[in-house]
CHARMM-style PDB file with segment names, atoms N, HN, CA, C and O in Angstrom:
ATOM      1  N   UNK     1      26.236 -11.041  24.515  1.00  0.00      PROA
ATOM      2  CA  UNK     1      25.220 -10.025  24.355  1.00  0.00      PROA
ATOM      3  C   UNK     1      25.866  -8.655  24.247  1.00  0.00      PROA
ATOM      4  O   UNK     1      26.723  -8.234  25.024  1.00  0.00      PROA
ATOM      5  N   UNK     2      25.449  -8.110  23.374  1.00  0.00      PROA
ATOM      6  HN  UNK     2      24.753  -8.452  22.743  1.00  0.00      PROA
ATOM      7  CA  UNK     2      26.073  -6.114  23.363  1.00  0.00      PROA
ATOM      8  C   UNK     2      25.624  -5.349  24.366  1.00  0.00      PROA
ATOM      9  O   UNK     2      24.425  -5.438  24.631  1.00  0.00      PROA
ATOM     10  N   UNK     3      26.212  -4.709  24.913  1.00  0.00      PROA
ATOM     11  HN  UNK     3      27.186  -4.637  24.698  1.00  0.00      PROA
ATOM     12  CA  UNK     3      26.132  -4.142  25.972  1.00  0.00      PROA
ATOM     13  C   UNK     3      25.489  -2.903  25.453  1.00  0.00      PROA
ATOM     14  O   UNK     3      24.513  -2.444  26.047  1.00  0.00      PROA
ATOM     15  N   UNK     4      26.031  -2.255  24.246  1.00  0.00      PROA
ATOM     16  HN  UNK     4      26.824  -2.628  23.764  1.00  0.00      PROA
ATOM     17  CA  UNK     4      25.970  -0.454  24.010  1.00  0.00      PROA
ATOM     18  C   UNK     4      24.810  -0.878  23.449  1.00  0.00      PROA
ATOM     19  O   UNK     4      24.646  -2.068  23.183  1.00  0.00      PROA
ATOM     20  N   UNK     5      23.789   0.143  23.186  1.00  0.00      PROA
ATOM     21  HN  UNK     5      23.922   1.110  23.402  1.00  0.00      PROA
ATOM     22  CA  UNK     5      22.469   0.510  23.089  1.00  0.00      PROA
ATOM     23  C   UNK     5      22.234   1.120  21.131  1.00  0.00      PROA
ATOM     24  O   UNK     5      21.539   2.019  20.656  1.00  0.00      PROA
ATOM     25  N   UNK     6      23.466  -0.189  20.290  1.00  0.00      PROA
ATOM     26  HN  UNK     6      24.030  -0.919  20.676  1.00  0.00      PROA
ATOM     27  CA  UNK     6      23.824  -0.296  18.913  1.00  0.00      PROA
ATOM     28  C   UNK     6      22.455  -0.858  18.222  1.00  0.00      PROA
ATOM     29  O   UNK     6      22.249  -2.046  18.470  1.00  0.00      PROA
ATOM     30  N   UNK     7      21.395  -0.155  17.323  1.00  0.00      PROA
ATOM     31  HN  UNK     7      21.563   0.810  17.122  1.00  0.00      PROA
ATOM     32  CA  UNK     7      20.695  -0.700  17.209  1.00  0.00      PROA
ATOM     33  C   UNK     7      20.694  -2.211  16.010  1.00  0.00      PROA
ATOM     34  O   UNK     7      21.575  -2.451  15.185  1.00  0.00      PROA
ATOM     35  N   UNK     8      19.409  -3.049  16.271  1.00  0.00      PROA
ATOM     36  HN  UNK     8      18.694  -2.854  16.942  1.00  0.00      PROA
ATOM     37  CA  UNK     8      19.969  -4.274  15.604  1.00  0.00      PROA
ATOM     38  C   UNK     8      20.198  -4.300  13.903  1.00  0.00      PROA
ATOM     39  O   UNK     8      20.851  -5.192  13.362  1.00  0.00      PROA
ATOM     40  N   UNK     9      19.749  -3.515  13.378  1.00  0.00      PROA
ATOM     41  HN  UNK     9      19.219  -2.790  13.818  1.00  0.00      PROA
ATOM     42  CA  UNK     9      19.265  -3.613  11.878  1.00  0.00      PROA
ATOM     43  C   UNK     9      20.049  -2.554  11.558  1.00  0.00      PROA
ATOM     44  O   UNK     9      20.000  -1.540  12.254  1.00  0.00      PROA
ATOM     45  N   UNK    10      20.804  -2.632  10.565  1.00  0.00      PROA
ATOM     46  HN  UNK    10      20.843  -3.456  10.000  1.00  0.00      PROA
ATOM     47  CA  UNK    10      21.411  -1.447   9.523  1.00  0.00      PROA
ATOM     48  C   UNK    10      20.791  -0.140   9.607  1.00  0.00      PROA
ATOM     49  O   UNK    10      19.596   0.067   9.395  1.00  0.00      PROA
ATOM     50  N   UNK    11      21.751   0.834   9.962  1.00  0.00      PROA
ATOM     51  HN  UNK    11      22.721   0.666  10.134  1.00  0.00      PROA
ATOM     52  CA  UNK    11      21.302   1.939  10.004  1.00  0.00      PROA
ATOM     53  C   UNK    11      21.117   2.294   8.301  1.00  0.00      PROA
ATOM     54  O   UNK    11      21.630   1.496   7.517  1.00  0.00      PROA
ATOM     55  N   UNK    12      20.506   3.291   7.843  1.00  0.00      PROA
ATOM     56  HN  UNK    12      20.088   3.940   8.480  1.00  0.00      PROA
ATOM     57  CA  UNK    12      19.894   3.772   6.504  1.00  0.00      PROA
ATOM     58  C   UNK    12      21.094   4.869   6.553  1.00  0.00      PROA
ATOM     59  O   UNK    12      21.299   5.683   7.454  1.00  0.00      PROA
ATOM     60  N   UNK    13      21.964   4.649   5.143  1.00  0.00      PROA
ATOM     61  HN  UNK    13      21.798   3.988   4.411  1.00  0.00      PROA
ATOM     62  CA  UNK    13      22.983   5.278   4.607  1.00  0.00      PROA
ATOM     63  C   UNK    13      22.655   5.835   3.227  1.00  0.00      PROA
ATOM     64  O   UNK    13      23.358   6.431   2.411  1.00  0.00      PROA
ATOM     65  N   UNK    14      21.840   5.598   3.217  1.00  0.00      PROA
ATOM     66  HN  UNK    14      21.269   5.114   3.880  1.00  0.00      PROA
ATOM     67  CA  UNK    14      21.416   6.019   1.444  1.00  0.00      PROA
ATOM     68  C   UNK    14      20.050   6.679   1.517  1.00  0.00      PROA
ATOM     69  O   UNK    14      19.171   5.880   1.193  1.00  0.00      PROA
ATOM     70  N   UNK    15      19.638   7.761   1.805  1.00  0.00      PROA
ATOM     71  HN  UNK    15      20.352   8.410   2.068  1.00  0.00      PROA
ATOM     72  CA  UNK    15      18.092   8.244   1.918  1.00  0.00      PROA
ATOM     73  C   UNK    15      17.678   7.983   0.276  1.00  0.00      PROA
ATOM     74  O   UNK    15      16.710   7.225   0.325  1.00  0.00      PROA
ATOM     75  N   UNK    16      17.881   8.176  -0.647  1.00  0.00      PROA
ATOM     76  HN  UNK    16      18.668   8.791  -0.687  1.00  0.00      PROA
ATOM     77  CA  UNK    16      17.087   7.593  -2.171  1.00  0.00      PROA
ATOM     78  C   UNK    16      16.780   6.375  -2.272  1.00  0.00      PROA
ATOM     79  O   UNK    16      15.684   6.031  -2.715  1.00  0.00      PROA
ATOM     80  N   UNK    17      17.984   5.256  -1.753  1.00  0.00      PROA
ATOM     81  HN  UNK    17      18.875   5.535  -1.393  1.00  0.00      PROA
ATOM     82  CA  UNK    17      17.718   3.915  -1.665  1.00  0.00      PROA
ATOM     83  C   UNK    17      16.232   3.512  -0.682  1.00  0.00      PROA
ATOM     84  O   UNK    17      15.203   2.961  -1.073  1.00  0.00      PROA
ATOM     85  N   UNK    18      16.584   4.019   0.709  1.00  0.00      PROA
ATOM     86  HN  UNK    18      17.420   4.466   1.027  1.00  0.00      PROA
ATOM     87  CA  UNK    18      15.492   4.060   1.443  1.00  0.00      PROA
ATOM     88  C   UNK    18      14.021   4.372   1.004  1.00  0.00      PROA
ATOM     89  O   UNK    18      13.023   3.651   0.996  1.00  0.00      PROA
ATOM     90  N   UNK    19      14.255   5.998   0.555  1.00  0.00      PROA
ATOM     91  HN  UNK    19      15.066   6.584   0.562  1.00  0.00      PROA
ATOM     92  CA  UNK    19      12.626   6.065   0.069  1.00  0.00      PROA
ATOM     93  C   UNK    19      12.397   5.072  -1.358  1.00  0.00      PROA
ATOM     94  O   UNK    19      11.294   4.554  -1.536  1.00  0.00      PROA
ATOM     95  N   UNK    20      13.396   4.882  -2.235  1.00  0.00      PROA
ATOM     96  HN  UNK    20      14.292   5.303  -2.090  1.00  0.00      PROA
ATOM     97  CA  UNK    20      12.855   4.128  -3.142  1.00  0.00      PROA
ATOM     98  C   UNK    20      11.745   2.728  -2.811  1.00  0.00      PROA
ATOM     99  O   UNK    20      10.683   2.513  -3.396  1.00  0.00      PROA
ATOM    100  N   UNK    21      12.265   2.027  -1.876  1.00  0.00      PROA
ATOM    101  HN  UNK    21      13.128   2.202  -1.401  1.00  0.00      PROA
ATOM    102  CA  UNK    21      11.693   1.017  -0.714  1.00  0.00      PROA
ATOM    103  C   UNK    21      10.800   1.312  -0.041  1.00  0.00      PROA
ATOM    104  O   UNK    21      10.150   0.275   0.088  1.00  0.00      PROA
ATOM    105  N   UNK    22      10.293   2.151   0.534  1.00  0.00      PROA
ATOM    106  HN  UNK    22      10.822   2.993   0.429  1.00  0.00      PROA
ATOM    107  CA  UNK    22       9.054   2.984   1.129  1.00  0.00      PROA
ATOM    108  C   UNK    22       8.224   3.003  -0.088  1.00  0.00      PROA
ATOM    109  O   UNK    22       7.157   2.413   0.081  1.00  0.00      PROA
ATOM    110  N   UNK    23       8.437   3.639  -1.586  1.00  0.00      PROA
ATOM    111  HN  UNK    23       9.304   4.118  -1.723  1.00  0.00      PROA
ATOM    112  CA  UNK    23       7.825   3.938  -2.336  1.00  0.00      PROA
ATOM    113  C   UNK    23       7.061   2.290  -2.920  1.00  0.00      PROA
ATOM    114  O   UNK    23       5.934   1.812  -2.792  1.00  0.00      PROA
ATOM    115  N   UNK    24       8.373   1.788  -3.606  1.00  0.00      PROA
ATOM    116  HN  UNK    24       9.289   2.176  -3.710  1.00  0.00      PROA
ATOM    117  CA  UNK    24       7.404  -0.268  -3.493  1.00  0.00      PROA
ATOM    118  C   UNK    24       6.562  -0.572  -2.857  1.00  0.00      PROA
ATOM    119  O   UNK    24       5.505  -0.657  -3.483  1.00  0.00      PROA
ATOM    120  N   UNK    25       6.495  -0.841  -1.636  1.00  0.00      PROA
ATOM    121  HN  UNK    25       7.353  -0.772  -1.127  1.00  0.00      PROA
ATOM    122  CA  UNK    25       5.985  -1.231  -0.545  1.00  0.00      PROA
ATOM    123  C   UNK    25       4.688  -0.396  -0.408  1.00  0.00      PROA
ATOM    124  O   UNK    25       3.642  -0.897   0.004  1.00  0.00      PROA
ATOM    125  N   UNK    26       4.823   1.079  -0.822  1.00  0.00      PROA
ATOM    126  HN  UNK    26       5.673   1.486  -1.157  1.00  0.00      PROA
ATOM    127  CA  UNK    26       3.117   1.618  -1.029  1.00  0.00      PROA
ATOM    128  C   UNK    26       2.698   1.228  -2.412  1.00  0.00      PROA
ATOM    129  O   UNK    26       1.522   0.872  -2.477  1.00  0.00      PROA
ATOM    130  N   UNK    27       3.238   1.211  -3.312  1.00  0.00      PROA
ATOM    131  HN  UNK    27       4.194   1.500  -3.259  1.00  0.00      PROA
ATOM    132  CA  UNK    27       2.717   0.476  -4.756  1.00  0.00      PROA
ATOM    133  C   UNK    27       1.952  -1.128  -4.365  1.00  0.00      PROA
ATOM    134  O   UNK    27       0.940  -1.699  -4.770  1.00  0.00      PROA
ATOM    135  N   UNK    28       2.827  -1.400  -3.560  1.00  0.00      PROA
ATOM    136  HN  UNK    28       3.649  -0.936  -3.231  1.00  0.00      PROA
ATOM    137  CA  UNK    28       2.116  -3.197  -3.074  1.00  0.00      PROA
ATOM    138  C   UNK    28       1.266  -3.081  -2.274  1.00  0.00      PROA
ATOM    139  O   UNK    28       0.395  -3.933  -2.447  1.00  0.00      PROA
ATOM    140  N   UNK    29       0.991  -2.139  -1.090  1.00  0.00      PROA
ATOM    141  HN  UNK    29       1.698  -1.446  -0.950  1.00  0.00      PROA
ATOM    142  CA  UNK    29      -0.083  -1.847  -0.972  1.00  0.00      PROA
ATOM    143  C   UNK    29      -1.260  -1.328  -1.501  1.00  0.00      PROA
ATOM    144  O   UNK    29      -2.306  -1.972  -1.581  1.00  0.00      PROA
ATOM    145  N   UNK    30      -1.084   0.047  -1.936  1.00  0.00      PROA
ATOM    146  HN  UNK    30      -0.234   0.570  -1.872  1.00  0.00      PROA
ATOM    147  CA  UNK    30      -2.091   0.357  -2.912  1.00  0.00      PROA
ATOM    148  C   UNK    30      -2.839  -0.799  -4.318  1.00  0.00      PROA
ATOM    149  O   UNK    30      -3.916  -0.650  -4.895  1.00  0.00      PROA
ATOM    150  N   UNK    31      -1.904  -1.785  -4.499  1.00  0.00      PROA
ATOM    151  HN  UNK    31      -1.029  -1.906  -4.030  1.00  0.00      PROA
ATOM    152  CA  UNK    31      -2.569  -3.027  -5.391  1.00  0.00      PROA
ATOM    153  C   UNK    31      -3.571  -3.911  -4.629  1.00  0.00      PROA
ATOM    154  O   UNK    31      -4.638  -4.301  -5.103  1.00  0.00      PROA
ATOM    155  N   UNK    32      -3.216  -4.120  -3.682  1.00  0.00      PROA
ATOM    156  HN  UNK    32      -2.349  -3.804  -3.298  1.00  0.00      PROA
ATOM    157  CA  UNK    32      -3.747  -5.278  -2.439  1.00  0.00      PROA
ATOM    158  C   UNK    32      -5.600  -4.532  -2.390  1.00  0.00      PROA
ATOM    159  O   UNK    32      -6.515  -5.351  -2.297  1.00  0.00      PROA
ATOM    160  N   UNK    33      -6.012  -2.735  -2.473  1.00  0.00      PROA
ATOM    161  HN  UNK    33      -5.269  -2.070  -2.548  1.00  0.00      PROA
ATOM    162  CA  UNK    33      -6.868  -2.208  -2.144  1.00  0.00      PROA
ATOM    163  C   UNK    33      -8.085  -1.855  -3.659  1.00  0.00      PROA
ATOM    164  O   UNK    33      -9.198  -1.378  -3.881  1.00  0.00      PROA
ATOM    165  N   UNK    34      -7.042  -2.413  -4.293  1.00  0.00      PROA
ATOM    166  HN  UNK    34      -6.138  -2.800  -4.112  1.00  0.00      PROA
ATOM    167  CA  UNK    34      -7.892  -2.370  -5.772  1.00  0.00      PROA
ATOM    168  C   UNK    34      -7.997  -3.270  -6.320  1.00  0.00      PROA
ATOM    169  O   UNK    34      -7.071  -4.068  -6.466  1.00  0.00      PROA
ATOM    170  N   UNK    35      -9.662  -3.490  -6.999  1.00  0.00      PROA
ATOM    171  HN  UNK    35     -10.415  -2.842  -6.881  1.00  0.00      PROA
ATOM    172  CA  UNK    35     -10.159  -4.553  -7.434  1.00  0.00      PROA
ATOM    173  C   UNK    35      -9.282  -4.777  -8.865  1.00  0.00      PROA
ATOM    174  O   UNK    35      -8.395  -4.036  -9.289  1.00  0.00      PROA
ATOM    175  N   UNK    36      -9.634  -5.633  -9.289  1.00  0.00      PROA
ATOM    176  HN  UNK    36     -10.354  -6.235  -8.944  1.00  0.00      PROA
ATOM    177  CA  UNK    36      -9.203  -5.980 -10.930  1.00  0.00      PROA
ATOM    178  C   UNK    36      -9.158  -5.257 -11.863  1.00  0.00      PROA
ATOM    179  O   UNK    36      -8.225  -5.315 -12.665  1.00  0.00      PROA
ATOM    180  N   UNK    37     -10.719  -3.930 -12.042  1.00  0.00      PROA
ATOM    181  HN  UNK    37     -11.477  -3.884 -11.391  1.00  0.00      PROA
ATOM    182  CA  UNK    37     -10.694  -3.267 -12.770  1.00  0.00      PROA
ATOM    183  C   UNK    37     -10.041  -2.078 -12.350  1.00  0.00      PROA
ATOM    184  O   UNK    37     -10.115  -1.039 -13.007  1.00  0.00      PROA
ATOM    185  N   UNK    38      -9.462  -2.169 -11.383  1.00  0.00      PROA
ATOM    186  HN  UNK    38      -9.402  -3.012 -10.850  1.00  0.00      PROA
ATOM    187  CA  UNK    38      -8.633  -0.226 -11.291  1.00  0.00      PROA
ATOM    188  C   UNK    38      -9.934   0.146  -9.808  1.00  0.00      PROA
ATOM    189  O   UNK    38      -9.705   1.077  -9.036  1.00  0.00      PROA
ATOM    190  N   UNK    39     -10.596  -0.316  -9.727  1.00  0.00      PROA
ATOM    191  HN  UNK    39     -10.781  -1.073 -10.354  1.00  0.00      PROA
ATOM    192  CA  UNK    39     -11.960   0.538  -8.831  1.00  0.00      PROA
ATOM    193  C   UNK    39     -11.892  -0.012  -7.268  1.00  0.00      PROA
ATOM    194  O   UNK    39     -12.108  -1.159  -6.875  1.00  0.00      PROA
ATOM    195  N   UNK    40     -11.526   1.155  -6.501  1.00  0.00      PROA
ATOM    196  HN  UNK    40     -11.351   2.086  -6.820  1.00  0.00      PROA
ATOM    197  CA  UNK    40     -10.815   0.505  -4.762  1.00  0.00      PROA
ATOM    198  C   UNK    40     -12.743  -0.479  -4.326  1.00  0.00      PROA
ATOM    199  O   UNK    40     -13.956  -0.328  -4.468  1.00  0.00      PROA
ATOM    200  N   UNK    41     -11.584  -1.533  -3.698  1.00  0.00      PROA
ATOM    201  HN  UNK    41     -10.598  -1.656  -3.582  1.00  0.00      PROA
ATOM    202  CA  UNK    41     -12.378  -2.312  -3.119  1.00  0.00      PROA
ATOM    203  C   UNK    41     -13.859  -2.162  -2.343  1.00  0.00      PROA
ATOM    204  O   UNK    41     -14.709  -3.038  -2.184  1.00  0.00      PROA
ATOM    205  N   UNK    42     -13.884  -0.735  -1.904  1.00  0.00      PROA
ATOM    206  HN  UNK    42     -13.194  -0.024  -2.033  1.00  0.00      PROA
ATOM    207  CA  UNK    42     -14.974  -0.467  -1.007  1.00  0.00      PROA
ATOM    208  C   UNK    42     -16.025   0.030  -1.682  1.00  0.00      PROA
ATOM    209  O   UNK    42     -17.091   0.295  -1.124  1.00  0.00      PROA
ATOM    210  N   UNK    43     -15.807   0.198  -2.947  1.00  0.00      PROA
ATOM    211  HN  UNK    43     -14.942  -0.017  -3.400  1.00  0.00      PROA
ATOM    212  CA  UNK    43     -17.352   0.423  -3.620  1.00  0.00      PROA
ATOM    213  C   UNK    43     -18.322  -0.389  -3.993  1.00  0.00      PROA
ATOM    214  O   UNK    43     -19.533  -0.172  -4.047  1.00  0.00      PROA
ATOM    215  N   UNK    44     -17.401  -1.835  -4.380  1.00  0.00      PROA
ATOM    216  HN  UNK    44     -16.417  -2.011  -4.336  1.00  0.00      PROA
ATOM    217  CA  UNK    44     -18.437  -3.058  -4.732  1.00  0.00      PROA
ATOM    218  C   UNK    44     -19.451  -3.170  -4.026  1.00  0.00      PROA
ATOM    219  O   UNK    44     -20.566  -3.378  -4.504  1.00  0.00      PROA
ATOM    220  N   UNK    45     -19.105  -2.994  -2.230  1.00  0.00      PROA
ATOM    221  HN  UNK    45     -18.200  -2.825  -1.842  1.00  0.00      PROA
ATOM    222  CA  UNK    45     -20.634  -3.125  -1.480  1.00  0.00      PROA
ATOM    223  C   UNK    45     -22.007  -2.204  -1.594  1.00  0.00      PROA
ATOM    224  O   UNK    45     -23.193  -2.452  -1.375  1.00  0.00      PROA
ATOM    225  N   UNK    46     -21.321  -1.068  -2.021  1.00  0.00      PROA
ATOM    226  HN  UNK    46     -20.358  -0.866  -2.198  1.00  0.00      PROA
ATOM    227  CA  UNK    46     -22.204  -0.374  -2.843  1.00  0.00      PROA
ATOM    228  C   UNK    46     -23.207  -0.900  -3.829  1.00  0.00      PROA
ATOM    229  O   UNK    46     -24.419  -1.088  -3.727  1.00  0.00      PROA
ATOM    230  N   UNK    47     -22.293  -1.099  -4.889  1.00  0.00      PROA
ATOM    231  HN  UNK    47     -21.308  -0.947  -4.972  1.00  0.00      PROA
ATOM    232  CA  UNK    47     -23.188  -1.635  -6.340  1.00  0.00      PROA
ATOM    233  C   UNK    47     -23.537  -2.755  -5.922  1.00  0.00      PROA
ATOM    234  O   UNK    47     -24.221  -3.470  -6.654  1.00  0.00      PROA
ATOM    235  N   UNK    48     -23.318  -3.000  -5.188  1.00  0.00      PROA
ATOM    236  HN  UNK    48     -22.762  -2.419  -4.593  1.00  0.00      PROA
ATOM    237  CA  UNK    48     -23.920  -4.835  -4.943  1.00  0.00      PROA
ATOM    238  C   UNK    48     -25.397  -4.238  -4.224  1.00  0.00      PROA
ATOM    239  O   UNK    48     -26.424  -4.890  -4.408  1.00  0.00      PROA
ATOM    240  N   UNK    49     -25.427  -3.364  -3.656  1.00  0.00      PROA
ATOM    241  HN  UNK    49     -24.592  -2.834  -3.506  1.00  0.00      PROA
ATOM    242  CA  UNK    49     -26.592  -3.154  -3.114  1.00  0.00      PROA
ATOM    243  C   UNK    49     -27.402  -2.621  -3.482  1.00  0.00      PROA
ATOM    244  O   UNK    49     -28.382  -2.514  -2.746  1.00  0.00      PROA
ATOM    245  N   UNK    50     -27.423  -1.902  -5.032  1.00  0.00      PROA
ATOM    246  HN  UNK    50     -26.626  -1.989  -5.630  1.00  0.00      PROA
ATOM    247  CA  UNK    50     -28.420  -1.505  -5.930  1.00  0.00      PROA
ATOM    248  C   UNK    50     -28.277  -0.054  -5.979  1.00  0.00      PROA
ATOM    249  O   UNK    50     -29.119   0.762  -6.355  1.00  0.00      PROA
ATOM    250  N   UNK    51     -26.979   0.175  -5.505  1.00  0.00      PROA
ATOM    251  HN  UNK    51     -26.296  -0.489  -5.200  1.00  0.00      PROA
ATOM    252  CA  UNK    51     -27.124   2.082  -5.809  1.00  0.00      PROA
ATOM    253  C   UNK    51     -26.035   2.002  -6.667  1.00  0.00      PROA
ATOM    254  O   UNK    51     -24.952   2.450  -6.288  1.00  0.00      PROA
ATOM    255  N   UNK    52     -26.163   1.466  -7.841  1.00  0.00      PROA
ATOM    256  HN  UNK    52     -27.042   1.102  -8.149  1.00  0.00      PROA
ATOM    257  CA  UNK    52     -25.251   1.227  -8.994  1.00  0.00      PROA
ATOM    258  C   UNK    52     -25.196   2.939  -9.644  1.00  0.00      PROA
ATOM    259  O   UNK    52     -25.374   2.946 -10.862  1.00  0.00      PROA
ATOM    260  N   UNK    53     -24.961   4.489  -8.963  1.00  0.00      PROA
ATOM    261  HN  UNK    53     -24.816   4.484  -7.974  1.00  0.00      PROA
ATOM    262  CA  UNK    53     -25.053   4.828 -10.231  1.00  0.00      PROA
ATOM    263  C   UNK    53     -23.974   5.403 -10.922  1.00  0.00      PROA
ATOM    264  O   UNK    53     -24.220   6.201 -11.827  1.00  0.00      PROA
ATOM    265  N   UNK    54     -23.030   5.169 -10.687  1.00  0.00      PROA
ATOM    266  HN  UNK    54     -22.831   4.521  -9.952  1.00  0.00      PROA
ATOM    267  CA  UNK    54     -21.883   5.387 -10.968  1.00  0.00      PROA
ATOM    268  C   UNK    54     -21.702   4.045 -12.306  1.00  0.00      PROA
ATOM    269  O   UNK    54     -20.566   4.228 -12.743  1.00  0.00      PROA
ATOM    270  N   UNK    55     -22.044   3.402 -12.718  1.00  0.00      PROA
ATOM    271  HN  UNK    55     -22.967   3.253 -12.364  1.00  0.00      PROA
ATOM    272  CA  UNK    55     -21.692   2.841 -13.431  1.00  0.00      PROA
ATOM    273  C   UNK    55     -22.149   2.792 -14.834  1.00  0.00      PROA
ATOM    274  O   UNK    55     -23.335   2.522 -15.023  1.00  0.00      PROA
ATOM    275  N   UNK    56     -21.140   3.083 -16.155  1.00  0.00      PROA
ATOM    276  HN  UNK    56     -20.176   3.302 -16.001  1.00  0.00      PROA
ATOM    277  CA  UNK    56     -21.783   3.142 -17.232  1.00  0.00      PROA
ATOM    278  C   UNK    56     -22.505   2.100 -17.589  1.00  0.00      PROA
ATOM    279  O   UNK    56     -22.266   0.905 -17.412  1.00  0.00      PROA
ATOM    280  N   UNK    57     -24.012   2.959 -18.447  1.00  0.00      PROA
ATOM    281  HN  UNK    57     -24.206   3.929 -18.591  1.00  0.00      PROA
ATOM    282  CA  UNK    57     -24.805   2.098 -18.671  1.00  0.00      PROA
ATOM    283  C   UNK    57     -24.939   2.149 -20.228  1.00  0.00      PROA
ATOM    284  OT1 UNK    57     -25.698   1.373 -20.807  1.00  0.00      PROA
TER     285      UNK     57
END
């Protein structure tokens, strides 16, 4: 067991590399929150409920 207080995971030597990886990881999130057409998930309960008016007619 290590005694010194070395943390376990690679310290970050490259701050561009790093945020580049931060930046993915919000792209994969931000996909996960949008429907198919581009339109975030939380409006469907909306139009589903008849206050459609946002939608071209």
């Amino acid at each position: 067991m290590p005694t010194d207080n070395t943390p376990s995971s690679p310290a970050v030597t490259e701050r561009a590399s790093y945020q580049a990886v931060l930046d993915s990881l919000r792209t994969e999130e931000k996909a996960h929150t949008r429907s198919a057409y581009g339109r975030p998930t939380a409006q469907w309960p909306r139009l589903h409920a008849g206050r459609s008016d946002d939608i071209d007619a």
